[in-house]
BASETI-756559 format. One record per residue (C-alpha): residue in three letters; chain; x, y, z. Coordinates in steps of 0.001 Angstrom, whole numbers. Example, Ala and Ser with C-alpha at 12.3 -4.5 7.8 and 13.67 -1.06 7.14 Angstrom:
% BASETI-756559
     r   c        px        py        pz
   ALA   A     12300     -4500      7800
   SER   A     13670     -1060      7140
This chain:
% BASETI-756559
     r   c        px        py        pz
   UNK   A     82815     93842    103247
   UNK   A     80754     97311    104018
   UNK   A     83661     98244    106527
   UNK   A     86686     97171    104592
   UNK   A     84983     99301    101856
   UNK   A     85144    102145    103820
   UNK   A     88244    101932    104955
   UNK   A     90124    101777    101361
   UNK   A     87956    104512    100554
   UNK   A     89242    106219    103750
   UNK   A     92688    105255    102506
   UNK   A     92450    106578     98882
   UNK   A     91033    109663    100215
   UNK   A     94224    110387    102604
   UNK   A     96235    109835     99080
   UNK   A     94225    111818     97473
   UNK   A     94343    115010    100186
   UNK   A     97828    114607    100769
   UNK   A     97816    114988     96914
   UNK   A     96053    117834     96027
   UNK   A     96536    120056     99645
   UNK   A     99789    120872    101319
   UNK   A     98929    119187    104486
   UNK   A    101115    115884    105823
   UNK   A     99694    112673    104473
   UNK   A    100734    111404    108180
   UNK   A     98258    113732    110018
   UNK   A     95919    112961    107583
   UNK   A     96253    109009    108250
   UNK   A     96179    109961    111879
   UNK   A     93017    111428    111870
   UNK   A     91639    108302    109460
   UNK   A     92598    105890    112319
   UNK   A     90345    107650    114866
   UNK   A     87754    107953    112387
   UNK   A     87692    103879    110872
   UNK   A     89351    102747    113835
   UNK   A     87375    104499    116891
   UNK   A     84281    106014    115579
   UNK   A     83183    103265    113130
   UNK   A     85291    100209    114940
   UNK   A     84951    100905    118241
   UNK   A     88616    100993    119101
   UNK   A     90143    102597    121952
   UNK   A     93233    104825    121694
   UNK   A     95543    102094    123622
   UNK   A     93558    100392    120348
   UNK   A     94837    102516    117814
   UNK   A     98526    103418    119203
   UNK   A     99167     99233    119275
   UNK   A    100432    100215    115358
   UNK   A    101843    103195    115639
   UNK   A    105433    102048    114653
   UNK   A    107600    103041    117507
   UNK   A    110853    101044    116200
   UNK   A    110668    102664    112634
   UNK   A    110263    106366    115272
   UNK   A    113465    105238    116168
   UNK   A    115063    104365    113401
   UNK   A    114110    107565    111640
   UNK   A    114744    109839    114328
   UNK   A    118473    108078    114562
   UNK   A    119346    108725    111148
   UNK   A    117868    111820    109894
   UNK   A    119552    113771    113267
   UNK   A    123197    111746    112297
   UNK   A    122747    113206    108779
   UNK   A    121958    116909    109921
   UNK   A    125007    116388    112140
   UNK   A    127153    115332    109382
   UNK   A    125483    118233    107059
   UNK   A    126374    120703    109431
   UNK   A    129981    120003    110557
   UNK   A    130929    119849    106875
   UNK   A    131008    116259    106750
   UNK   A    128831    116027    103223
   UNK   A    130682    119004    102149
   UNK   A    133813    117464    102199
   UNK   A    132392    114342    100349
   UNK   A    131264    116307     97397
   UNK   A    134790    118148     97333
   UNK   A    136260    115013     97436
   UNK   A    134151    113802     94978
   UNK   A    134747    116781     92393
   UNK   A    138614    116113     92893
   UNK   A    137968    112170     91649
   UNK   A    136742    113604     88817
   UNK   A    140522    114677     87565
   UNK   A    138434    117934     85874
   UNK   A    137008    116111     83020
   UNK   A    133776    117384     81864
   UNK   A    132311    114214     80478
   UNK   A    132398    112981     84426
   UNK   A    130590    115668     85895
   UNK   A    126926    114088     85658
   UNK   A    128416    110706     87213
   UNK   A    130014    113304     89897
   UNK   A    126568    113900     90864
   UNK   A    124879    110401     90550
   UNK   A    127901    109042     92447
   UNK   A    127482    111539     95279
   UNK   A    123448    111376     95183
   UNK   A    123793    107667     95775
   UNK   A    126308    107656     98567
   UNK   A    125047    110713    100376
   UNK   A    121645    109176    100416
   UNK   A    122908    105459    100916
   UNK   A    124072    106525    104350
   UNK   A    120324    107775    105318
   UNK   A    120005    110925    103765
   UNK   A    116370    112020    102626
   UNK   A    116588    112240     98838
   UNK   A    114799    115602     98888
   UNK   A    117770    117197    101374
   UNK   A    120163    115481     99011
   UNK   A    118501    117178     96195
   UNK   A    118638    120649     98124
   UNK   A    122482    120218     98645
   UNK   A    123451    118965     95105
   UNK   A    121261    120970     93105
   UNK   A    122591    124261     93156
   UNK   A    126088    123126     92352
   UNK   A    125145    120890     89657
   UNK   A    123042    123594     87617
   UNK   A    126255    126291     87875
   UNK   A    128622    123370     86505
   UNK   A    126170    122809     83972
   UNK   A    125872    125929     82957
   UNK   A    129346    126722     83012
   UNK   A    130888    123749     81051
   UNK   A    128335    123311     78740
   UNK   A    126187    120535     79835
   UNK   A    122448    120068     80230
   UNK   A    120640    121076     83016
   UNK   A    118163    118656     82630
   UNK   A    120347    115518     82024
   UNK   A    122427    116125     85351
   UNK   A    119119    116914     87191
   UNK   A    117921    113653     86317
   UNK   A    120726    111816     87355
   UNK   A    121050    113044     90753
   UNK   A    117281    112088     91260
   UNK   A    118593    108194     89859
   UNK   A    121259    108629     92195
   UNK   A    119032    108879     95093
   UNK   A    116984    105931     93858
   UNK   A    119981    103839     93173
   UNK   A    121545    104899     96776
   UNK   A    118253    105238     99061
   UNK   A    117269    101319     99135
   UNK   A    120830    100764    100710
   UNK   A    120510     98810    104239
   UNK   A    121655    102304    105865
   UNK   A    119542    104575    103504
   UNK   A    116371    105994    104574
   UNK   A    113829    104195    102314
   UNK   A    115155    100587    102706
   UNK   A    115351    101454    106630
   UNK   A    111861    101440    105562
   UNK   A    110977     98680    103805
   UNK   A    113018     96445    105482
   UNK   A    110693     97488    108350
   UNK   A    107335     97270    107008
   UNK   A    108523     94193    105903
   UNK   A    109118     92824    108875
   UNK   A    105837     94260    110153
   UNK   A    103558     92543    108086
   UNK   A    105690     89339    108099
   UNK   A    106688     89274    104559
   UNK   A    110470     87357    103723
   UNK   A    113105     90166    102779
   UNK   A    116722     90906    102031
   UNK   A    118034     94575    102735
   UNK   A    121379     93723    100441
   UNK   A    118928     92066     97544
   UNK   A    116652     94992     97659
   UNK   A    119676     97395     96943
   UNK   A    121119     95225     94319
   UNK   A    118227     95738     92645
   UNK   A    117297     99227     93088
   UNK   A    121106    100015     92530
   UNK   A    121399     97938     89118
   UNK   A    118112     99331     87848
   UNK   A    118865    102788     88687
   UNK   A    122068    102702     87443
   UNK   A    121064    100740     84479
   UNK   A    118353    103707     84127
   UNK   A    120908    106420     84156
   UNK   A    123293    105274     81828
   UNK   A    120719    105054     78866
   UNK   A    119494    108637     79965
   UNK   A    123063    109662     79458
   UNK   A    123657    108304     76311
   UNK   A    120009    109630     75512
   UNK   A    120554    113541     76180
   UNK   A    124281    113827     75900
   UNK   A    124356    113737     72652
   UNK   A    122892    117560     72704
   UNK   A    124967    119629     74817
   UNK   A    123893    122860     76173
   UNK   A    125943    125952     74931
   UNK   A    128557    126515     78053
   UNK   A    127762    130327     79367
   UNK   A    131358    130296     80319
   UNK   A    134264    128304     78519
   UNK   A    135280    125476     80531
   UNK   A    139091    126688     80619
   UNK   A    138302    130293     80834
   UNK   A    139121    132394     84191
   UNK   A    135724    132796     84638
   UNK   A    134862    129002     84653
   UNK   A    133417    127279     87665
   UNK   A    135899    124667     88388
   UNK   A    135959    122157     90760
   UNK   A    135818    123180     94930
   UNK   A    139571    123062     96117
   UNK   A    141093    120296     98155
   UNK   A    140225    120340    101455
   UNK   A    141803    118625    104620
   UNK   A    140306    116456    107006
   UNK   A    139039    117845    110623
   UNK   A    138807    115999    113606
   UNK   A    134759    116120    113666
   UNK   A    134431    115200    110264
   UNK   A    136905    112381    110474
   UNK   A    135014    111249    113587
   UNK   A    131589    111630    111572
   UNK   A    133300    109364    108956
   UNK   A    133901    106967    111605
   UNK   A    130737    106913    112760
   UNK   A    129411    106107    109223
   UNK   A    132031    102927    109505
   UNK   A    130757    101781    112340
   UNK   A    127257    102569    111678
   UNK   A    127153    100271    108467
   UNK   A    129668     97260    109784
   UNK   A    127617     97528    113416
   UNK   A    123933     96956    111506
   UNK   A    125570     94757    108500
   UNK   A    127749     92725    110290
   UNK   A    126814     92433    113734
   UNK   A    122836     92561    113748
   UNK   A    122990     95982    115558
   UNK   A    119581     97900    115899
   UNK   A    120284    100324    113079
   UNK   A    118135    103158    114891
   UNK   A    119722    103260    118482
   UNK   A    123062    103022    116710
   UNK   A    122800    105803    114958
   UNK   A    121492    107579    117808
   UNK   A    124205    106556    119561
   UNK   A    126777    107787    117150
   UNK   A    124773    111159    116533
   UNK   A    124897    111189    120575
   UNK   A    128721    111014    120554
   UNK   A    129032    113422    117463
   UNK   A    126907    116256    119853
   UNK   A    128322    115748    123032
   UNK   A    132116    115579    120824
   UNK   A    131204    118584    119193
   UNK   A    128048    120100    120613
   UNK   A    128794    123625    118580
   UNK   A    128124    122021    115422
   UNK   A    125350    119873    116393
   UNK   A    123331    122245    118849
   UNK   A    120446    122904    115508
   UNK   A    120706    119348    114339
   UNK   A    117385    118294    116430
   UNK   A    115643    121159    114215
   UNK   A    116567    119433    110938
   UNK   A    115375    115702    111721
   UNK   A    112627    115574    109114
   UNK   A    109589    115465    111281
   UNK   A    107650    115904    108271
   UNK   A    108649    112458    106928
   UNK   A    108421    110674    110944
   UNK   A    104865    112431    111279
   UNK   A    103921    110618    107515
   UNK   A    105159    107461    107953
   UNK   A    103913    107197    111907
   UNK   A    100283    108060    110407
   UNK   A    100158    106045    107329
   UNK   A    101131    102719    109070
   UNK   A     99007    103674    112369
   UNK   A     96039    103617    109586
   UNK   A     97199    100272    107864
   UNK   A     97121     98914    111437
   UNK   A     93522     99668    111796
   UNK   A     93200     98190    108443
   UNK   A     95078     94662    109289
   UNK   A     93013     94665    112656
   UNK   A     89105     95709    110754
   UNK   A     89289     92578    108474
   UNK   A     90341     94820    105309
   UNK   A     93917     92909    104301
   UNK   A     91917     89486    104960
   UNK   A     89119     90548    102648
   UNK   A     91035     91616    100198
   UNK   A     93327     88517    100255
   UNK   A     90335     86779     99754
   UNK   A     89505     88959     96675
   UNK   A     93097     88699     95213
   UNK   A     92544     84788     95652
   UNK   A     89869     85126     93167
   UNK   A     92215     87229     90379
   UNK   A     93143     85206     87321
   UNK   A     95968     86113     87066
   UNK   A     98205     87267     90423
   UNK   A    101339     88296     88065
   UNK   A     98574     90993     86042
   UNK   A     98051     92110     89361
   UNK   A    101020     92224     90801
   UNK   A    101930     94499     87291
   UNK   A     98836     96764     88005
   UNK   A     99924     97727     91221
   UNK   A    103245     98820     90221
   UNK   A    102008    101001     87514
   UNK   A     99648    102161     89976
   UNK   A    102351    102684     92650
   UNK   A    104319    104716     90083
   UNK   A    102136    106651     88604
   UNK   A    100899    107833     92523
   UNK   A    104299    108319     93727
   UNK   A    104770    110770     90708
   UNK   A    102556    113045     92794
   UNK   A    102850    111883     96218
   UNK   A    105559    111027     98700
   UNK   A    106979    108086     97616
   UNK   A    107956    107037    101364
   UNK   A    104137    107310    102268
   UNK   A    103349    105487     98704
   UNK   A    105404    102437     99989
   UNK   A    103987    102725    103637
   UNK   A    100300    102745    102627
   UNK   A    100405     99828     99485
   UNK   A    103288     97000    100790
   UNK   A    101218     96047    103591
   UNK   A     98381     95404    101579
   UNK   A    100347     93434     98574
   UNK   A    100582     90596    101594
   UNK   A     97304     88869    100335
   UNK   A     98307     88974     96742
   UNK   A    101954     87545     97881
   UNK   A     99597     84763     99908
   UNK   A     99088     83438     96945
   UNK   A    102519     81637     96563
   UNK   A    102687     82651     92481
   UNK   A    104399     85547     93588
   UNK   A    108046     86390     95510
   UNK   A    107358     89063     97869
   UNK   A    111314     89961     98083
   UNK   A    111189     90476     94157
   UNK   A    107442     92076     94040
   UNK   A    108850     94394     96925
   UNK   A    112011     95529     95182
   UNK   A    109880     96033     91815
   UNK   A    107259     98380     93763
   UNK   A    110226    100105     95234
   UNK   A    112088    100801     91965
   UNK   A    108294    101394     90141
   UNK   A    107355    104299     92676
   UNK   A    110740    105939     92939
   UNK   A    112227    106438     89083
   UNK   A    109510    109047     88605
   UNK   A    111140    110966     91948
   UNK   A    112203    113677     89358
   UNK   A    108651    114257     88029
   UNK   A    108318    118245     88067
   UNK   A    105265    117597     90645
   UNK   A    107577    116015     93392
   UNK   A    109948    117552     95652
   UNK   A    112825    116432     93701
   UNK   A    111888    118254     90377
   UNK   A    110795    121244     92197
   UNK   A    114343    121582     93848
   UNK   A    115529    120999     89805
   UNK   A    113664    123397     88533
   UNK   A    113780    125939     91307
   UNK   A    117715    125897     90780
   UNK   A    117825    125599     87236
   UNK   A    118882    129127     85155
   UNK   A    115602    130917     84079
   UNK   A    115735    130623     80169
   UNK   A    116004    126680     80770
   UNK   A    113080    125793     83522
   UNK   A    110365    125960     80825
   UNK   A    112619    123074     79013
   UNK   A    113245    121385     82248
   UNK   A    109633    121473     83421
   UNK   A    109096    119377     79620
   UNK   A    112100    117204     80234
   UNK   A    110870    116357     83845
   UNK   A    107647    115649     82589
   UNK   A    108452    113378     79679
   UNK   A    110797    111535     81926
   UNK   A    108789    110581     84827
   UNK   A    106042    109866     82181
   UNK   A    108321    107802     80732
   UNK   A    109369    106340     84118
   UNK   A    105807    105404     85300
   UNK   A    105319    103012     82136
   UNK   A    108839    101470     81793
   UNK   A    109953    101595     85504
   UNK   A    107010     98993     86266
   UNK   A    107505     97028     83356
   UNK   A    110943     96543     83468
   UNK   A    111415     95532     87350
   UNK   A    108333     93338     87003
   UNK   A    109644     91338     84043
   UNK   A    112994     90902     85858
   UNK   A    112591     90418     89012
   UNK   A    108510     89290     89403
   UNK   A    107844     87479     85985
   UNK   A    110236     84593     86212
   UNK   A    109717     83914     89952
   UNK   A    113075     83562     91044
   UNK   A    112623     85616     94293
């Protein structure tokens, strides 16, 4: 028990730093493994590198360079555009403009934050310019990345559909976006109807000269048609034939650069490392953890909880209210694996508990002390940040209670999954 104390101590600590310091929670977890793992268990590196997760390395590396591809040869460009034109002009739409495109854009493997970076800056000059809150459209681009990231393609059901699989636990990549999807949808209509209602005053009238309008219609180019391709291909090749989602879209990013190697040359510089370093740390450490005894200890103190559904509750709220403040990607890393002694149990699904700690840790994405309310605010026109900084706040406060509560009670309570 002494050593599996340590090492959750060891793992609330990374959290904690990661937290509080600007340094990569995946470094951090790095370093943790040598310390629990070598200097207190004895391991050797061959040891420690056994978890260090060389199929999600893949996987991430595969999608985040296909999306910088994409990004860069105009390929997401042309989707907003494209977008905006479905829109027919209508004001009312604009806001679903931008959940739509947050969803699809990050569906196909973007990182929410680089969808955030994109969308942002166009969605707080529409705002502005026809009148609608800053702070409403903010928000639902950040639901759009949570109802679009959990896809089988996106990034962060890439990711736990692998850590999953890792740590043996039953799951369902189309179930787990259902879920997220309806939620996050379900989410983002009641914030609309919520903060509609009280329209900012338009800076510019909609129909005036001046107004920002919508980007003109744009053809197709080869590359980008090609790119759109290789989205087709990338989605039926995983979906329908059982294709290795990470070497396929290495392959298609491959085919993209040598294609068109102008417009791909600084794609390697925009994989997110950053997010590959976190994730290759975190589960490195849980790997340590699963090989010390810790998830068997504290399987055998979940056996002795009362109540398995409480606890299953608990750790979503606790998941959310984390996540608020840290990377939810490293959130889901570090706590699934050890929800496998608590799904032991049998009293609980762990394709249902899953999706619920998925949806739990990212509706508070927009919380003004994440990435995704920093790009908000950092975009937003100066007299409203103060107000959006609030609005952020309330939300994601707001988020941590009822995001918990309400995938629990559907999709953990009853037991169906």
């Amino acid at each position: 028990m002494p050593t599996a104390l340590l090492s959750i101590g060891v793992l609330a600590a990374v959290l904690a730093l990661a937290t509080v310091r600007p340094v990569n929670m995946g470094v951090v977890g790095l370093v943790a493994a040598f310390f629990v793992g070598s200097l207190v268990g004895g391991e050797s590196p061959d040891d420690l590198l056994a978890s260090f997760p060389a199929e999600l390395f893949v996987v991430l590396v595969g999608i985040t360079y296909l999306f910088a591809i994409a990004k860069n040869n105009g390929t997401v460009q042309w989707l907003v555009e494209a977008t905006f034109r479905l829109a027919g002009g209508r004001t009312s739409a604009i806001p679903w403009v931008f959940f739509l495109l947050s969803t699809a854009i990050c569906g196909i493997g973007a990182l929410p934050p680089a969808v955030g970076a994109i969308l942002m800056p166009i969605a707080m000059s529409f705002a502005t310019a026809h009148g609608l809150r800053p702070l409403l459209v903010s928000i639902l681009i950040g639901l759009g990345s949570t109802a679009g990231s959990f896809a089988p393609t996106g990034l962060l059901g890439v990711i736990v559909h692998g850590v999953q699989e890792k740590n043996g636990l039953a799951s369902d990549p189309l179930l787990l976006f259902a879920s997220t999807f309806g939620i996050g949808t379900a989410v983002a209509v009641a914030t609309y109807l919520l903060l509609a209602r009280r329209q900012a005053p338009a800076v510019v009238a909609a129909d005036s000269p001046g107004a920002a309008t919508a980007p003109p219609s744009t053809s197709l180019s080869p590359q980008q048609g090609l790119t759109l391709l290789g989205f087709v291909v990338l989605t039926v090749g995983s979906l329908v034939f059982g294709l290795d989602i990470g070497f396929l879209a290495l392959t298609v990013a491959a085919v993209l650069a040598l294609t068109f190697p102008a417009t791909s040359r600084s794609a390697v510089k925009e994989v997110s490392w950053d997010i590959i370093l976190l994730m290759a740390g975190i589960l490195t450490y849980i790997g340590v953890l699963q090989r010390n005894g810790t998830i068997d200890w504290l399987g055998t103190s979940v056996a002795g909880v009362d109540s398995p559904l409480l606890a299953g509750l608990l750790i979503c709220l606790i998941g959310a209210v984390v996540s608020a403040f840290a990377s939810t990607t490293g959130i889901l890393g570090a706590v699934i694996p050890l929800t496998v002694p608590l799904i032991a149990t049998g009293e609980i699904g762990a394709i249902g508990f899953v999706a619920a700690l998925a949806i739990s840790s990212s509706l508070v994405d927009v919380s003004p002390f994440s990435t995704g309310g920093a790009i908000a605010m950092a975009n937003a026109p100066e007299p409203e940040r103060r107000t959006i900084y609030r609005g952020l706040l309330r939300f994601s406060g707001a988020m941590a209670v009822v995001g918990p509560l309400l995938s629990w009670s559907i999709l953990v309570a009853p037991g169906w999954l």
